[in-house]
C-alpha positions in Angstrom: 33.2 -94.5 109.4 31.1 -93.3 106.6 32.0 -89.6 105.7 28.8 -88.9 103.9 26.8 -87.6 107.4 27.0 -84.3 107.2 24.9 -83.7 104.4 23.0 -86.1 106.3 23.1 -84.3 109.1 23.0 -80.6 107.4 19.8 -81.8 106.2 18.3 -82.9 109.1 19.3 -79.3 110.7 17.1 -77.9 107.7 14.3 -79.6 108.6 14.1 -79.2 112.1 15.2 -75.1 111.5 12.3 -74.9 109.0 10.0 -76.8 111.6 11.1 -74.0 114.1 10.6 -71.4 111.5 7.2 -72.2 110.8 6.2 -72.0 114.6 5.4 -68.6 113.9 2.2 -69.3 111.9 0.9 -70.3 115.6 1.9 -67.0 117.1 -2.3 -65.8 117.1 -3.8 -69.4 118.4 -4.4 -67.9 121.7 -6.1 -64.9 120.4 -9.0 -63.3 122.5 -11.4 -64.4 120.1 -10.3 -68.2 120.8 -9.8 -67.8 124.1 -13.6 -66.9 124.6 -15.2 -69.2 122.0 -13.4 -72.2 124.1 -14.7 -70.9 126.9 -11.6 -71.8 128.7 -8.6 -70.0 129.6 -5.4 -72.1 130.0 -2.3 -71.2 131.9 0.9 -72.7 131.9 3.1 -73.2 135.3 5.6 -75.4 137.0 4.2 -76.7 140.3 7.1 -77.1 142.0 7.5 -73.6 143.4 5.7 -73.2 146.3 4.2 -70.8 147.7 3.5 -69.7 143.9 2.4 -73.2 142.5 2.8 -77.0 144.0 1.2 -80.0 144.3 -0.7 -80.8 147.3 -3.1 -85.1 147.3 -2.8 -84.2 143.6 -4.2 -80.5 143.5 -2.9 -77.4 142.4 -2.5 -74.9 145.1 -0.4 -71.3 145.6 -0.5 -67.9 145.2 -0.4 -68.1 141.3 -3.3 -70.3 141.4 -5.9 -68.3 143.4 -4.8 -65.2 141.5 -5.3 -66.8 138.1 -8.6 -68.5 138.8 -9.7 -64.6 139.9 -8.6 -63.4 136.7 -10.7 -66.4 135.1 -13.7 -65.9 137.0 -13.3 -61.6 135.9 -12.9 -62.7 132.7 -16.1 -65.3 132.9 -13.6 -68.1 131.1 -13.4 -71.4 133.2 -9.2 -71.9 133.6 -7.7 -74.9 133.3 -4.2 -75.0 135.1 -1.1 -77.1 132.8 1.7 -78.6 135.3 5.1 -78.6 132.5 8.8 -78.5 133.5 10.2 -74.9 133.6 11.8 -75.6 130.5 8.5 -75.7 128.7 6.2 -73.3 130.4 7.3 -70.4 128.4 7.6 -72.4 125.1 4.3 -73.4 125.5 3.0 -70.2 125.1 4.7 -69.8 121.8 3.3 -73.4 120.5 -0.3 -72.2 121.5 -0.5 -75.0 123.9 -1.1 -72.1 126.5 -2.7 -69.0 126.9 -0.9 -67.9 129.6 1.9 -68.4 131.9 2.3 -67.8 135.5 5.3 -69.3 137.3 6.8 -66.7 139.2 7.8 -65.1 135.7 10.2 -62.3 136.2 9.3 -59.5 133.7 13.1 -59.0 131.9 13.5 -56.8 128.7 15.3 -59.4 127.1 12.4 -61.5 127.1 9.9 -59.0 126.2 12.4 -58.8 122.8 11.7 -62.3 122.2 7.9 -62.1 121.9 6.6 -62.3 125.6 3.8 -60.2 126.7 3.4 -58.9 130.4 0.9 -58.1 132.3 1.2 -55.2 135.1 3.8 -55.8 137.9 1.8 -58.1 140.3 4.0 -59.2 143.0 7.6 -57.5 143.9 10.4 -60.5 144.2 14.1 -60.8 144.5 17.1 -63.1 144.7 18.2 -64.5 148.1 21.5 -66.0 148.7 21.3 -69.5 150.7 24.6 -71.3 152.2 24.9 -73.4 155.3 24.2 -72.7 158.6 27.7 -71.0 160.5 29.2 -71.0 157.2 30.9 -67.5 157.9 32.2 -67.2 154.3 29.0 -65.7 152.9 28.1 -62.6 153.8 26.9 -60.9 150.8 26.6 -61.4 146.8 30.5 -60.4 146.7 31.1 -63.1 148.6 29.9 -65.3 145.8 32.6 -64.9 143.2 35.2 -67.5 144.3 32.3 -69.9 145.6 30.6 -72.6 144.0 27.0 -71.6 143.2 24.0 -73.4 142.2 20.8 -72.0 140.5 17.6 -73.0 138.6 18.7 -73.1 134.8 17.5 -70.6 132.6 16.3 -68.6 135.3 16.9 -64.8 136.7 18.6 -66.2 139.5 21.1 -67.9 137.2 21.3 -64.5 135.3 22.2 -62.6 138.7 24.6 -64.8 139.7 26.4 -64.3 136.1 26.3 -60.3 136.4 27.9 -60.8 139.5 31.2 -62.6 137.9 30.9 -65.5 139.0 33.4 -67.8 136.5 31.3 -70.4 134.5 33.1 -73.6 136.2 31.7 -72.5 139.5 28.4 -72.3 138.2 26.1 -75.1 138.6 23.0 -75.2 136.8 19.9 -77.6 138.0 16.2 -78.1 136.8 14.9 -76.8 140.4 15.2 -74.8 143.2 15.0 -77.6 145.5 18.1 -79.5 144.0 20.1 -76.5 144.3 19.5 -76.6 147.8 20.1 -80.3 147.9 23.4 -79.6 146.6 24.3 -76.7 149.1 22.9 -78.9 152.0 25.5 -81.9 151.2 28.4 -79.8 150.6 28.8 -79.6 146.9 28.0 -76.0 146.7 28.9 -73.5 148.8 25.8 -71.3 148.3 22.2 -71.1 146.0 20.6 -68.5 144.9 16.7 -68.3 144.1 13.6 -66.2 144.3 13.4 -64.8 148.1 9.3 -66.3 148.8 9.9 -69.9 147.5 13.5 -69.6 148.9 11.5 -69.2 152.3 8.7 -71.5 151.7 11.0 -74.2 151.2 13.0 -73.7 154.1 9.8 -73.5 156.1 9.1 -77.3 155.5 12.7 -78.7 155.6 16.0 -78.1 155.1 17.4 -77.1 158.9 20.8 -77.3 157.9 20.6 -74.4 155.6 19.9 -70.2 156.3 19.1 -67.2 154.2 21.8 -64.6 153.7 20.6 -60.9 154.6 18.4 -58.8 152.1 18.1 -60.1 148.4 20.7 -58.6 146.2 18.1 -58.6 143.6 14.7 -56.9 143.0 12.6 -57.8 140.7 8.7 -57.6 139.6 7.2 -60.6 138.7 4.4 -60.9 136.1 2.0 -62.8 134.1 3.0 -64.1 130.6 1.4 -64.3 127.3 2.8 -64.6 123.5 3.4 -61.7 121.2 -0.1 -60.5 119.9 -2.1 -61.2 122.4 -2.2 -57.6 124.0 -6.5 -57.4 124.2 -6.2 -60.5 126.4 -3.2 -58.4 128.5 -5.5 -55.4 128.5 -8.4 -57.4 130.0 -5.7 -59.5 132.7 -4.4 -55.7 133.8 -7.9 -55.2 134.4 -8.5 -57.8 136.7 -5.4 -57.0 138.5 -6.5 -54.0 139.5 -9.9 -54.9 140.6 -8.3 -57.5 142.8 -5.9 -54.7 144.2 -9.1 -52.6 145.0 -11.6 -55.1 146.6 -9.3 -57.1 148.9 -9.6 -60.3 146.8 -5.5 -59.6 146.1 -5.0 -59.2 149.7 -6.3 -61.8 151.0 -4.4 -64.4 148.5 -1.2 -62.4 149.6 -1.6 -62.7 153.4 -2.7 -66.4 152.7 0.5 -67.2 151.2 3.3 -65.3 152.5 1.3 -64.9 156.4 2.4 -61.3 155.7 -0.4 -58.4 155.7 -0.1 -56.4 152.6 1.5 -53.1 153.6 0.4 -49.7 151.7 3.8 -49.9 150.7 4.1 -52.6 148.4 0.3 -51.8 146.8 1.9 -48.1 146.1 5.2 -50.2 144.4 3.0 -51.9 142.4 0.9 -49.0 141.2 4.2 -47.0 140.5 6.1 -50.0 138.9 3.0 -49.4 136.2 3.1 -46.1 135.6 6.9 -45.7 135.4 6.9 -48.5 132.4 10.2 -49.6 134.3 10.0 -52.9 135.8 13.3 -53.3 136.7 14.0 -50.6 138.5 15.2 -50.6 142.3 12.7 -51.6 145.1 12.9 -50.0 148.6 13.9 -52.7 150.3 11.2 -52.1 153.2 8.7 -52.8 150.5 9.2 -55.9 150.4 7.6 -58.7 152.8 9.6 -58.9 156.0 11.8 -61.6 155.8 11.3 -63.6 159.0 14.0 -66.3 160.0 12.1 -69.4 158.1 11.3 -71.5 161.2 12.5 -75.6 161.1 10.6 -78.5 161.0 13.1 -79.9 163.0 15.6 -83.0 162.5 18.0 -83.2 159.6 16.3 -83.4 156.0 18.5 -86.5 155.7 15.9 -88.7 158.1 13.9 -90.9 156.8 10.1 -90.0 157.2 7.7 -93.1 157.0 4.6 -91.1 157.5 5.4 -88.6 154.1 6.1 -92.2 152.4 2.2 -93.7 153.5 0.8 -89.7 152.3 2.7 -89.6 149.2 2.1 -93.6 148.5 -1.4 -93.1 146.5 0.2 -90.6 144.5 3.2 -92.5 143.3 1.7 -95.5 142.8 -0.6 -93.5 140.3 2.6 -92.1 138.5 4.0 -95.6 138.4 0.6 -96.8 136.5 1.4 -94.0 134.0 5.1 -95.0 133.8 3.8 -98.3 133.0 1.2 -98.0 130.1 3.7 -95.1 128.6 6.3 -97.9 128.4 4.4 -101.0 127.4 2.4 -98.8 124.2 5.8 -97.5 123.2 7.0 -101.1 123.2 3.7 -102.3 121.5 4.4 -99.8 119.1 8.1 -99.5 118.9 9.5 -103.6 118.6 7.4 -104.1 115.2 8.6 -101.0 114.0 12.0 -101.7 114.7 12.0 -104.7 113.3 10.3 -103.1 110.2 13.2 -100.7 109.8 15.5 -103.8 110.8 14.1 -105.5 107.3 14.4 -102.1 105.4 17.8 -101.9 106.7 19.2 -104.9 105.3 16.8 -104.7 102.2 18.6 -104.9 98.3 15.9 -102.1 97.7 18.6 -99.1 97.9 15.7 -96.7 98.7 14.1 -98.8 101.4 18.0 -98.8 102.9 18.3 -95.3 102.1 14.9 -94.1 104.4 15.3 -96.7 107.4 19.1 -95.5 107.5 18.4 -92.0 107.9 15.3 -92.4 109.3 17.6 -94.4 112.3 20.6 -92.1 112.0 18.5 -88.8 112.8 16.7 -90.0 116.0 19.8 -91.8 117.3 21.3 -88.6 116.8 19.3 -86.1 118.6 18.3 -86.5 122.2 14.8 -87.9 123.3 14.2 -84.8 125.1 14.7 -83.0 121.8 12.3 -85.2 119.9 9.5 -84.9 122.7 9.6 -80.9 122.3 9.2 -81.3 118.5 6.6 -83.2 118.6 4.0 -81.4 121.5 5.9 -77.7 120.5 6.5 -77.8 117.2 4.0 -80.0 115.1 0.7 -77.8 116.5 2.5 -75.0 114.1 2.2 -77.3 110.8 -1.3 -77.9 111.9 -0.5 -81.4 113.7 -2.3 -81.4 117.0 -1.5 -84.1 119.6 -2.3 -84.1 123.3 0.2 -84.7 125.6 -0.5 -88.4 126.3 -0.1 -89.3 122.6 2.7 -86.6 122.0 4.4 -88.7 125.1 4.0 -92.2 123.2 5.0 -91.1 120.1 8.0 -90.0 121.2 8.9 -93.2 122.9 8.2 -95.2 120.1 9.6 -93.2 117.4 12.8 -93.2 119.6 12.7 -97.0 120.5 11.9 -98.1 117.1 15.1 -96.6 116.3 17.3 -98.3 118.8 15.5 -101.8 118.5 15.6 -101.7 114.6 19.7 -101.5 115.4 19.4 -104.6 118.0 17.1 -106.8 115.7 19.4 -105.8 112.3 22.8 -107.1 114.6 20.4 -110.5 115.4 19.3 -111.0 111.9 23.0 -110.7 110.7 24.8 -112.6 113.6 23.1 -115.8 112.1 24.9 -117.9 110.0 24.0 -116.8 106.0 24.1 -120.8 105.2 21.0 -120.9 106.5 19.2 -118.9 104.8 21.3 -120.7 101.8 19.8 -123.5 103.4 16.2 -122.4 103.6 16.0 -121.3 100.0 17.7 -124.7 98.9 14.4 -126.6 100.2 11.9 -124.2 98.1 11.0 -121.3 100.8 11.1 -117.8 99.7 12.8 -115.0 101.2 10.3 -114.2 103.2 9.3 -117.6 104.8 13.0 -118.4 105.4 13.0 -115.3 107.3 10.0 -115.9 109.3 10.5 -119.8 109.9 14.3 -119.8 110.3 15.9 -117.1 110.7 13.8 -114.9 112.6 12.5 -117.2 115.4 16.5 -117.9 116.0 17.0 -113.9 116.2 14.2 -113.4 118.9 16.5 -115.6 121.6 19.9 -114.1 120.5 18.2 -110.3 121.0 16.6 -110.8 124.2 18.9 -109.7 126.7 19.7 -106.3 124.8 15.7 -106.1 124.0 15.4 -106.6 127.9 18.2 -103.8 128.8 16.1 -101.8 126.2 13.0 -101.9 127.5 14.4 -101.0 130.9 16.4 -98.0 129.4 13.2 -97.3 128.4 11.0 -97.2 131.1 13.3 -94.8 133.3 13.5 -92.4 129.9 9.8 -92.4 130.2 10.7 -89.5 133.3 11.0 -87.0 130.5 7.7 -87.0 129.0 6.8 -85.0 132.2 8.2 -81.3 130.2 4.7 -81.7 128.5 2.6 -82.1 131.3 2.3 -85.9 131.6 2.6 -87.1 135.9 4.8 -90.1 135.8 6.3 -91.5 138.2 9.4 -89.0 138.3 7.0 -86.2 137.9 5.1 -86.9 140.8 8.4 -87.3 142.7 9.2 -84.3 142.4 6.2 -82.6 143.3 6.1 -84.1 147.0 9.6 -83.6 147.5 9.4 -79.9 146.8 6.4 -79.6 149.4 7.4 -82.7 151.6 9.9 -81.2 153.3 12.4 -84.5 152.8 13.3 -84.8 149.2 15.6 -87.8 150.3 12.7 -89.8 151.8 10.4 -89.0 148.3 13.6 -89.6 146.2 14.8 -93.3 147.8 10.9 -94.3 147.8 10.7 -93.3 144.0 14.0 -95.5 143.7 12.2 -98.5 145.0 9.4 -98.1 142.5 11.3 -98.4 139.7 13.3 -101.5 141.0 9.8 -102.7 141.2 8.8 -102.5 138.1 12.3 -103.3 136.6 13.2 -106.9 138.5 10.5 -108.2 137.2 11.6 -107.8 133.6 14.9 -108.9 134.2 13.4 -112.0 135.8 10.6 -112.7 133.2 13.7 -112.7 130.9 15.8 -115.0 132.6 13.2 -117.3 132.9 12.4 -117.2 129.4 16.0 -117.8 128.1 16.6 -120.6 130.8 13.1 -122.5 128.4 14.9 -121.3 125.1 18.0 -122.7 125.7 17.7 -126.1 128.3 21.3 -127.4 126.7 23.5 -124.3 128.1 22.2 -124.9 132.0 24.9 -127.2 133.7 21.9 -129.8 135.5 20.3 -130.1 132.3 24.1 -131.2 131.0 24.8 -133.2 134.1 21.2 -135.0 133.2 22.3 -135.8 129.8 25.5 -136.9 130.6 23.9 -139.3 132.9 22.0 -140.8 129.8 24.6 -141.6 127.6 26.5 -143.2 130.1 23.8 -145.3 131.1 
């Protein structure tokens, strides 16, 4: 092994750190002035935490969302809702993707010294310990600290958890709520922790084998979310806030979503949460909505349903179409530029070597879901601007082109050099050898791995949902975290993607069964036959 990489590598780390650097040049794009001369005010949130924000026959629904359309309609800016993975809400906001976010934000000083903007203290929150039912051990967040805990990554629930002492090893960290509870529910975690209203919304719709666990240990405000410089548009949000506080329009969303009435209580929280500056400090406990024993659906969340299958079916099938064309027009784009960087690769030209080398190296070398952020987070700060659909397929390709120019280069070398000897003997030049000999004799040796490729492919296509794309993953996950029976959405998502992956594998064997007649035994047997007759 070559020890030449880290200079490689130290200058790919320049790049990317300069990239990163530069993302403060966007830090204005969603200025006031912008905002208004678009017409269009656009939030950022994670629809997969209801009762703030999920998907329900492909529309956004919640708390989050009738509140935020308010503040549009106050505003006079028409808002246009942005479904990401929590990992890419808030960064949106710093890439100017995003005007706003609203997620069920907790307002933390940590993040307010990292740029984030908040708007007043609009809805009081805490963490709620979850274990299963007649699980005696759990009592109380004390109880925690020998246990094995899971939370949403990245999170304030995750951060609790931490304070409490709870040793890293027994910490496990998931993209969602939901799998937390998935993990509690088959018994490889003792207990979850999470915000207390999606903590009981879920439990609402499935889930009868688990139970909340007291008061929350935790209180917190929650607020809405802009980037650093953008305190005009907070001015005019606080605004609306308290608008909606005085003519009902805030009660009404609240009793809508949590079936509580809003008490005097919490409004006079709210308004001193404001004026004391202090978000974090303590909430009266009876402030917060009364936390009724989340009622079951009924059955174990292990039974298959067949009715959410035939309600989700139209939805999947849609993500699956998306799955689809993201994976055939990265493989449109990515095999001829694999074998492109296959050619430059075993080029004489040193600096043709030189680029596709490193040009391979670096995106080999980095994760996909690195190179997808880059691209939609980054790029928009150098003045690059690409939606999400072509952010999605560049990424793909960029990272397939990579790996195929590695399978065709092995292909192209595995052949015997006296032909190409051969070739150039009888008059051809380098290139026509290539294309007429050795190249139509690479495409049958590099199917299979092409084939496993493709596939590989095709399931990495699930990440391209952190920038707001509904594939088929996606969408999976936005029925199972309303559904009520993530196992029935999960095993049906499953069978999708055999779907569209036996097919391949088939298309290929049939192909190299026509390529290569001599290696079947009954076309042996067959020519056998002939030369003894």
């Amino acid at each position: 092994m070559s020890f030449r990489c880290p200079n490689r590598i130290s200058l790919t780390l320049a790049l990317v750190i300069g990239l990163f650097g530069l993302m403060e040049a966007a830090s204005g794009q969603g200025s006031l002035a912008k905002i208004k001369s678009n017409g269009e005010l656009v939030i950022a949130t994670d629809p997969t935490y209801p009762p703030f924000e999920y998907m329900e026959k492909e529309k956004m629904i919640g708390f989050d969302v009738d509140i935020g359309n308010e503040i549009g309609k106050d505003l006079g800016l028409k808002v246009r809702w942005v479904g990401l993975e929590w990992a890419g809400v808030l960064g949106s906001l710093e890439s100017g993707k995003c005007d706003l976010a609203m997620a069920g934000v907790t307002i933390t000083e940590e993040r307010k010294k990292h740029g984030y903007v908040f708007s007043r203290p609009y809805m009081l929150s805490g963490q709620e310990i979850v274990r299963r039912k007649g699980d005696n051990r759990i009592n109380g967040p004390k109880d925690l600290i020998d246990k094995i805990v899971s939370v949403q990554q990245e999170t304030t629930g995750q951060f609790a958890v931490q304070k409490l002492g709870v040793p890293k090893d027994r910490l496990l960290r998931f993209d969602q709520v939901q799998d937390g509870l998935m993990n509690v529910r088959n018994g490889k975690s003792d207990a979850t922790v999470g915000d207390l209203p999606t903590i009981k919304a879920i439990l609402q719709n499935g889930y009868p084998e688990l139970e909340m666990v007291g008061e929350p240990f935790v209180k917190e405000s929650l607020g809405i979310v802009a980037w650093k410089n953008n305190t005009d548009l907070m001015g005019l949000i606080n605004r609306s806030l308290a608008l909606m506080m005085v003519d009902g329009r805030y009660a009404a969303a609240y009793k809508k979503w949590f079936k509580d009435p809003l008490t005097p209580g919490i409004v006079a929280e709210l308004e001193a949460r404001k004026a004391q500056g202090s978000p974090i400090a303590e909430i009266p406990l009876e402030n917060f909505a009364k936390v009724a024993a989340a009622p079951s659906v009924g059955g174990s969340a292990f039974t298959f349903r067949w009715d959410l299958v035939r309600e989700a079916y139209p939805q999947l099938l849609k993500g699956a179409l998306l799955t689809i064309e993201l994976t055939l027009l990265a493989l449109l784009i990515g095999i001829p530029s694999g074998l492109f960087f296959a050619l430059m690769r075993i080029s004489s030209v040193k600096v043709l070597k030189a680029i596709a080398t490193v040009y391979v190296e670096i995106v080999r070398g980095t994760p996909l879901l690195m190179q997808i952020y880059v691209i939609y987070f980054v790029l928009p700060a150098v003045g690059l601007e690409l939606s999400a659909m072509l952010s999605g397929v560049l990424a793909l390709s960029l990272n397939a082109a990579a790996y195929i120019s590695e399978i065709f280069r092995a292909g192209i070398e595995s052949i015997d050099s006296g032909q190409m000897e051969a070739a150039r003997s009888l008059g051809m030049t380098y290139g026509q050898a290539m294309q007429n000999v050795i190249l139509p004799q690479t495409v049958r040796r590099v199917l299979p791995p092409m084939t496993n490729e493709a596939v590989a492919l095709l399931k990495d296509s699930s990440l391209v949902s952190v920038v707001a794309l509904a594939e088929l993953m996606r969408v999976g996950k936005e029925i199972a975290t309303n559904g009520g029976s993530p196992t029935t959405v999960y095993l049906t998502v499953a069978v999708f993607y055999l779907a569209m992956t036996l097919p391949l594998t088939w298309l290929v064997r049939r192909l190299e069964e026509q390529w290569q007649p001599i290696s079947r035994p009954r076309n042996g047997a067959r020519q056998l036959k002939k030369v003894k007759a």
